[in-house]
KOLSETOR-343249 format. One record per atom (N, C-alpha, C, O): residue number from 1; x, y, z; atom name. Coordinates in nm, 2 decimals, always signed. Example, Ala and Ser with C-alpha at 12.3 -4.5 7.8 and 13.67 -1.06 7.14 Angstrom:
BEGIN
+-----+--------+--------+--------+----+
!   i !     c1 !     c2 !     c3 ! at !
+-----+--------+--------+--------+----+
!   1 !  +1.32 !  -0.57 !  +0.78 !  N !
!   1 !  +1.23 !  -0.45 !  +0.78 ! CA !
!   1 !  +1.32 !  -0.33 !  +0.78 !  C !
!   1 !  +1.42 !  -0.33 !  +0.85 !  O !
!   2 !  +1.28 !  -0.22 !  +0.71 !  N !
!   2 !  +1.37 !  -0.11 !  +0.71 ! CA !
!   2 !  +1.29 !  +0.00 !  +0.79 !  C !
!   2 !  +1.34 !  +0.11 !  +0.80 !  O !
+-----+--------+--------+--------+----+
This chain:
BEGIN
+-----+--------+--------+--------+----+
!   i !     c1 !     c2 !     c3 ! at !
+-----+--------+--------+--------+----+
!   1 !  +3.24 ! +20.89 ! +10.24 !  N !
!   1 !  +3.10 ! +20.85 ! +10.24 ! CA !
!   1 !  +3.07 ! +20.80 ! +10.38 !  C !
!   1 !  +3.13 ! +20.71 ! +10.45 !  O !
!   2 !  +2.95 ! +20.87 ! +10.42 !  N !
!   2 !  +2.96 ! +20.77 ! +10.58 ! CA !
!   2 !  +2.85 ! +20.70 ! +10.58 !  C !
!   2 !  +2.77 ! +20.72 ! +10.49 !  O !
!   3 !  +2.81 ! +20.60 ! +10.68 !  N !
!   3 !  +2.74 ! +20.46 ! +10.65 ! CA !
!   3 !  +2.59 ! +20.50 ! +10.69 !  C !
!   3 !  +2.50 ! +20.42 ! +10.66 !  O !
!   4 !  +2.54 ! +20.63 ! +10.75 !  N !
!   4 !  +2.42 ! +20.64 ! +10.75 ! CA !
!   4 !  +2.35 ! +20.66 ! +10.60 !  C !
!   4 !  +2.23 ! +20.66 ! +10.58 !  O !
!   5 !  +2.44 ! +20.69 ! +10.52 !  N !
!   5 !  +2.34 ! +20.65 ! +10.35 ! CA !
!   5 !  +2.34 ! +20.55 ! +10.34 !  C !
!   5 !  +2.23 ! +20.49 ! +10.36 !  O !
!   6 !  +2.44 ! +20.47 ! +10.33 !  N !
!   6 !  +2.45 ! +20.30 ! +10.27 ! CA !
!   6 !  +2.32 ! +20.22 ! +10.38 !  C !
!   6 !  +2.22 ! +20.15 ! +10.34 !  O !
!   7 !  +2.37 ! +20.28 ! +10.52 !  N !
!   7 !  +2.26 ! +20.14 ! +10.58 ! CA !
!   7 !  +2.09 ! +20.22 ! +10.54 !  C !
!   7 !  +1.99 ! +20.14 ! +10.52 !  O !
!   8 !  +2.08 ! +20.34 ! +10.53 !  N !
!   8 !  +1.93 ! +20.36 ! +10.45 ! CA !
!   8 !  +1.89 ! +20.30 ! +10.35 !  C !
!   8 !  +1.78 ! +20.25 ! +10.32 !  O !
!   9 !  +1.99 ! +20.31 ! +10.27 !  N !
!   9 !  +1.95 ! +20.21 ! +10.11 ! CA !
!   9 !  +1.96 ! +20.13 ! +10.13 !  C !
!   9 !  +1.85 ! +20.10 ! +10.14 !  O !
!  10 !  +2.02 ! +20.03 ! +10.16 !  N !
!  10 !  +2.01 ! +19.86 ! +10.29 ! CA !
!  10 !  +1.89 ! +19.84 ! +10.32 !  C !
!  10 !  +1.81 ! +19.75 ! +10.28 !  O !
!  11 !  +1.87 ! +19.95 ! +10.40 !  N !
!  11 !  +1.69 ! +19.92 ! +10.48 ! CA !
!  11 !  +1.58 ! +19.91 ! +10.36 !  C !
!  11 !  +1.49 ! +19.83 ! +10.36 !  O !
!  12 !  +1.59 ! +20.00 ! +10.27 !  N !
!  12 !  +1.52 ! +20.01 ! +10.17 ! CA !
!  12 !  +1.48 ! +19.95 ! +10.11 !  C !
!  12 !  +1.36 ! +19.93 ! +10.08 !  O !
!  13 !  +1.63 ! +19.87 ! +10.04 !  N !
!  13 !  +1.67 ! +19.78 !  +9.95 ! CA !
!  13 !  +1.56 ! +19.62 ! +10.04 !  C !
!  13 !  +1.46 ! +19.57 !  +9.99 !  O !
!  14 !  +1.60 ! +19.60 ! +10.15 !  N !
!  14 !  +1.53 ! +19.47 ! +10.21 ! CA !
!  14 !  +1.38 ! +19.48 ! +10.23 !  C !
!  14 !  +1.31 ! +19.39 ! +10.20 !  O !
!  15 !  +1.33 ! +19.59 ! +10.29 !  N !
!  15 !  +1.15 ! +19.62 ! +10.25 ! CA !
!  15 !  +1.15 ! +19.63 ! +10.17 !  C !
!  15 !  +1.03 ! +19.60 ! +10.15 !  O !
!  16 !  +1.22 ! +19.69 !  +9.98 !  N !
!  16 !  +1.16 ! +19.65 !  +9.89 ! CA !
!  16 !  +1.13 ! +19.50 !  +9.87 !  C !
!  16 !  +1.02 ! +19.46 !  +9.83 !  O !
!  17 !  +1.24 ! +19.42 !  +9.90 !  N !
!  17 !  +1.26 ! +19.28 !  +9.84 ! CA !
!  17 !  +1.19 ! +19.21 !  +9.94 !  C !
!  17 !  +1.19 ! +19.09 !  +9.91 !  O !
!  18 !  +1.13 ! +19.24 ! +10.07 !  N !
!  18 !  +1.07 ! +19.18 ! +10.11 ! CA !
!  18 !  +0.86 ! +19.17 ! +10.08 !  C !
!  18 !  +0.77 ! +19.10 ! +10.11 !  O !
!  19 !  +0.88 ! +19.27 ! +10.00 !  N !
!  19 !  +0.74 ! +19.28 !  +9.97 ! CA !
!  19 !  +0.74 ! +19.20 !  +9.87 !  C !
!  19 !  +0.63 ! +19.15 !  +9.86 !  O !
!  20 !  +0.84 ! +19.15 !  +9.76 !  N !
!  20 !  +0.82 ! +19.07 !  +9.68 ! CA !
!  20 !  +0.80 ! +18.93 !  +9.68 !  C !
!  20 !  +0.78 ! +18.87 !  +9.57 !  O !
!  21 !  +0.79 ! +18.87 !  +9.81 !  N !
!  21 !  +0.74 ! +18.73 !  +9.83 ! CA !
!  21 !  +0.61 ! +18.69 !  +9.76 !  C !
!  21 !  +0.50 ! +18.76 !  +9.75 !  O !
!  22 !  +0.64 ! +18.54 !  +9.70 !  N !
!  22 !  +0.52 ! +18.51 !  +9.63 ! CA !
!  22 !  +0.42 ! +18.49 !  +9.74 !  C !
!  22 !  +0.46 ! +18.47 !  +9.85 !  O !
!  23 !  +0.25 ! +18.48 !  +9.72 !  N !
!  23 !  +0.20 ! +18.44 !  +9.80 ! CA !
!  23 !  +0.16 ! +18.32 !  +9.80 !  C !
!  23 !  +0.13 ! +18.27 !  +9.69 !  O !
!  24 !  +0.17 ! +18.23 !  +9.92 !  N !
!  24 !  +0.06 ! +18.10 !  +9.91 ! CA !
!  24 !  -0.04 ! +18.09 !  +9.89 !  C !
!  24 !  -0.10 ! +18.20 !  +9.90 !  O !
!  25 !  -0.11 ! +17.98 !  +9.85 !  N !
!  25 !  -0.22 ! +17.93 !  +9.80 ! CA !
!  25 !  -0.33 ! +18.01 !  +9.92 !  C !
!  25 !  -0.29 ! +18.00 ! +10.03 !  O !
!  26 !  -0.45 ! +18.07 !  +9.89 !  N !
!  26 !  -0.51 ! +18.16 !  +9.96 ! CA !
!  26 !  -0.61 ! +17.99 ! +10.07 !  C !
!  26 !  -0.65 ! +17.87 ! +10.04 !  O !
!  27 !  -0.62 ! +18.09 ! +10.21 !  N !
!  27 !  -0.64 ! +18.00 ! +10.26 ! CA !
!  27 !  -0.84 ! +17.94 ! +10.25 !  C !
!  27 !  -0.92 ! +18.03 ! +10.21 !  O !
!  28 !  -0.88 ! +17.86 ! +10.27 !  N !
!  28 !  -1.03 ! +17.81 ! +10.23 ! CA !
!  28 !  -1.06 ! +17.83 ! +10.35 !  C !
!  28 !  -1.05 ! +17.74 ! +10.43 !  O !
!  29 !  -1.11 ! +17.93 ! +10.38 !  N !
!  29 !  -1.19 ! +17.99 ! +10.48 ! CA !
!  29 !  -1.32 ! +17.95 ! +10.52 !  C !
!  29 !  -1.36 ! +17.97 ! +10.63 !  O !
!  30 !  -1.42 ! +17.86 ! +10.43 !  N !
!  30 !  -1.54 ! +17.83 ! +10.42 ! CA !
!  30 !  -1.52 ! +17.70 ! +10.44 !  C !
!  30 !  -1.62 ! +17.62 ! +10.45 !  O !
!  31 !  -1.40 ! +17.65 ! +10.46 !  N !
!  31 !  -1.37 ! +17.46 ! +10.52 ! CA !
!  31 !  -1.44 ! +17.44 ! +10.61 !  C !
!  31 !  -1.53 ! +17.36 ! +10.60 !  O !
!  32 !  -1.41 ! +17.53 ! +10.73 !  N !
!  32 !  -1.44 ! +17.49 ! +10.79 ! CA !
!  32 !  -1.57 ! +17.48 ! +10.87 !  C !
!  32 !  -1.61 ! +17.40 ! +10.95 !  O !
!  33 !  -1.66 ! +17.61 ! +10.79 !  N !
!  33 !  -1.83 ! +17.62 ! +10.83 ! CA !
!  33 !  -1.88 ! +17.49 ! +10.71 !  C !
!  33 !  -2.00 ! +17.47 ! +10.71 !  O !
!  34 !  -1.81 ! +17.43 ! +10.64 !  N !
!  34 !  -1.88 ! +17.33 ! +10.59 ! CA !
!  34 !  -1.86 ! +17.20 ! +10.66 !  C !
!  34 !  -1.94 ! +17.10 ! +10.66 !  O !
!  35 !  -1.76 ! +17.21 ! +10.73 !  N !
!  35 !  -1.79 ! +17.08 ! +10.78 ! CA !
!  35 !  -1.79 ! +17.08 ! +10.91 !  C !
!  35 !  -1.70 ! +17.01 ! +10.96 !  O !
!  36 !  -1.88 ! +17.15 ! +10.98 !  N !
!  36 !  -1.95 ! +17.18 ! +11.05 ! CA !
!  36 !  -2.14 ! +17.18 ! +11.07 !  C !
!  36 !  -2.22 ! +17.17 ! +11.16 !  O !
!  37 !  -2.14 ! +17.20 ! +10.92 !  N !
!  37 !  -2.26 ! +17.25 ! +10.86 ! CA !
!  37 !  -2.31 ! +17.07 ! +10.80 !  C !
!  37 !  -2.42 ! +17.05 ! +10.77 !  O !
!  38 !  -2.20 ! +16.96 ! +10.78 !  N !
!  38 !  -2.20 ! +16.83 ! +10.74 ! CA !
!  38 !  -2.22 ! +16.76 ! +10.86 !  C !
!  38 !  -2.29 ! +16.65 ! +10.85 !  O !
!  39 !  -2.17 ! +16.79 ! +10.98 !  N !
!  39 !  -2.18 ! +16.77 ! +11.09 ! CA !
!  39 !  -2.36 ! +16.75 ! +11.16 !  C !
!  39 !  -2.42 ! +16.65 ! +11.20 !  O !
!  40 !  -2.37 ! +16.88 ! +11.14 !  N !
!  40 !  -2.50 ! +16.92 ! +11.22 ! CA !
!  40 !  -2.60 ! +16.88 ! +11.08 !  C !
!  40 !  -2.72 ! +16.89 ! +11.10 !  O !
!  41 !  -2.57 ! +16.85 ! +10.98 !  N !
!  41 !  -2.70 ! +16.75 ! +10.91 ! CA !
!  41 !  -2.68 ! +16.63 ! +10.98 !  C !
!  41 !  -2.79 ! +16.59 ! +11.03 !  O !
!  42 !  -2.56 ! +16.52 ! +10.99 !  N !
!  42 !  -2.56 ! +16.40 ! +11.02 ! CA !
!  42 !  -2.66 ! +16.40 ! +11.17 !  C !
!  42 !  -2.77 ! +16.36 ! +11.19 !  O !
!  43 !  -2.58 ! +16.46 ! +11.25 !  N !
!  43 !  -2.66 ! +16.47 ! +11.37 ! CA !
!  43 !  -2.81 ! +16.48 ! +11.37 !  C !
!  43 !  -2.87 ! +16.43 ! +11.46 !  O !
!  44 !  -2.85 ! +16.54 ! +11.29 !  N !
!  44 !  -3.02 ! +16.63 ! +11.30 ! CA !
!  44 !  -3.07 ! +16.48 ! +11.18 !  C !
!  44 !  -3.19 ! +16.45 ! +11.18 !  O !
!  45 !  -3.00 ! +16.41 ! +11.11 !  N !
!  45 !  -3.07 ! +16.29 ! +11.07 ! CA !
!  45 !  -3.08 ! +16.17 ! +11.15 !  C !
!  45 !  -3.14 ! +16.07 ! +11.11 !  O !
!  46 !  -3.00 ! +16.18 ! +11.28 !  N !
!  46 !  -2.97 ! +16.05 ! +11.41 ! CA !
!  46 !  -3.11 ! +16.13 ! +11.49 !  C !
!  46 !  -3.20 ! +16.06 ! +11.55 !  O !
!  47 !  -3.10 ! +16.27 ! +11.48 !  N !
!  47 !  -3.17 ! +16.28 ! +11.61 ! CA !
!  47 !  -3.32 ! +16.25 ! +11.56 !  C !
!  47 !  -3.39 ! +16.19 ! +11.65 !  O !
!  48 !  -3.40 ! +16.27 ! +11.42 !  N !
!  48 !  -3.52 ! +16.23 ! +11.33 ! CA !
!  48 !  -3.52 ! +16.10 ! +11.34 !  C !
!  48 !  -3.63 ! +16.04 ! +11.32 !  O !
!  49 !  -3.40 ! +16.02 ! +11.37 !  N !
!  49 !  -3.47 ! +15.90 ! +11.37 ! CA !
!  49 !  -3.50 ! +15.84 ! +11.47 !  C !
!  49 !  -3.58 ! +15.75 ! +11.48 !  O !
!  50 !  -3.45 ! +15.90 ! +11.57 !  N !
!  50 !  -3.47 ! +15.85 ! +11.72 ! CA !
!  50 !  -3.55 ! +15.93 ! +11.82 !  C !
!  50 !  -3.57 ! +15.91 ! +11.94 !  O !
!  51 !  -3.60 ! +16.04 ! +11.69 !  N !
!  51 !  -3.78 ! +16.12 ! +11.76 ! CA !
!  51 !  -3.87 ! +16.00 ! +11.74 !  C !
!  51 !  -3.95 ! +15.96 ! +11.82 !  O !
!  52 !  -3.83 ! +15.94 ! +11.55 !  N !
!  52 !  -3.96 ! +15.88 ! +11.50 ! CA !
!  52 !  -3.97 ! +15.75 ! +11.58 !  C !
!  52 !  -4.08 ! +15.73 ! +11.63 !  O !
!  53 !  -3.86 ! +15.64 ! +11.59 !  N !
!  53 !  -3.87 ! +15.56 ! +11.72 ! CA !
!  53 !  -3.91 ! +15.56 ! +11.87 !  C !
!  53 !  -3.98 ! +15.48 ! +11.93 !  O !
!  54 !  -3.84 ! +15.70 ! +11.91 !  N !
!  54 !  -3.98 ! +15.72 ! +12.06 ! CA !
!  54 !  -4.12 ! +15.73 ! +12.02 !  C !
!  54 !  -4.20 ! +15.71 ! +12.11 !  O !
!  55 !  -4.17 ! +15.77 ! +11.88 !  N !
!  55 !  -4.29 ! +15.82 ! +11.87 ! CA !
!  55 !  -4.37 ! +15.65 ! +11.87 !  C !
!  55 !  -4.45 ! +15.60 ! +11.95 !  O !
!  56 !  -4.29 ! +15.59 ! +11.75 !  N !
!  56 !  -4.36 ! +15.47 ! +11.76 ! CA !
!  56 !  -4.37 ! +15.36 ! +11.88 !  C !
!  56 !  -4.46 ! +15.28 ! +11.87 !  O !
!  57 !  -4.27 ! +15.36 ! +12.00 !  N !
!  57 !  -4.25 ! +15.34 ! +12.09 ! CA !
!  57 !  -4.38 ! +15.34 ! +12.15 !  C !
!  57 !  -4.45 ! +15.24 ! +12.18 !  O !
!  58 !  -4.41 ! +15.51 ! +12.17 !  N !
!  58 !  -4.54 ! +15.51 ! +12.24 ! CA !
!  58 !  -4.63 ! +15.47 ! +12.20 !  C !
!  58 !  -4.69 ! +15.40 ! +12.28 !  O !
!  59 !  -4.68 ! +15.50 ! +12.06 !  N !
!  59 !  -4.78 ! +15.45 ! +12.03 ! CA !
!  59 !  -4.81 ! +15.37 ! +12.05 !  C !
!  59 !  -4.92 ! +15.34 ! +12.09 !  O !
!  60 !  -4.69 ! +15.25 ! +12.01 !  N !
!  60 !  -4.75 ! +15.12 ! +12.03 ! CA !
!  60 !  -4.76 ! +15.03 ! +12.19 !  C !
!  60 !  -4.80 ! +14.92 ! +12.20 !  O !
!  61 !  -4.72 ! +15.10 ! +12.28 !  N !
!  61 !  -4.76 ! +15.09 ! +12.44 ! CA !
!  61 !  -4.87 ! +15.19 ! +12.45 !  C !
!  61 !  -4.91 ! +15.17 ! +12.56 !  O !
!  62 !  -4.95 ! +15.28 ! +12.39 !  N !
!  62 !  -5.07 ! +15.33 ! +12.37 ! CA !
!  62 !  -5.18 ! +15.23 ! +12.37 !  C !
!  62 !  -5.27 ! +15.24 ! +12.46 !  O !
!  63 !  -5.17 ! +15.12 ! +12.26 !  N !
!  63 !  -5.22 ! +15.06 ! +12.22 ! CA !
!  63 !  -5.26 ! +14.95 ! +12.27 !  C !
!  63 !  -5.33 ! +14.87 ! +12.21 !  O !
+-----+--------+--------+--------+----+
């Protein structure tokens, strides 16, 4: 018997058994546009408050 059969069923044998790995927990792809998306609210409610403060600012040097 010579070893170019054996090492083909070898090769075989380990890409079958390598396809059999369980998979991990699938990854949360949407993490990270949410908290990004948590981000850019916090910000956009600092930046409304410190329009509405310049606003009153002037006004009341308007006045």
């Amino acid at each position: 018997m010579s070893a170019r059969p054996i090492l083909g069923l070898a090769l075989a044998l380990t890409f079958a058994l390598a396809g059999c790995k369980p998979a991990g927990p699938p990854p949360d792809i949407l993490k990270t546009q949410r908290q990004a998306l948590d981000k850019a609210k916090a910000v956009d409610g600092q930046v409304q408050k410190q329009a509405q403060e310049q606003m009153k600012t002037i006004d009341d040097e308007q006045k």
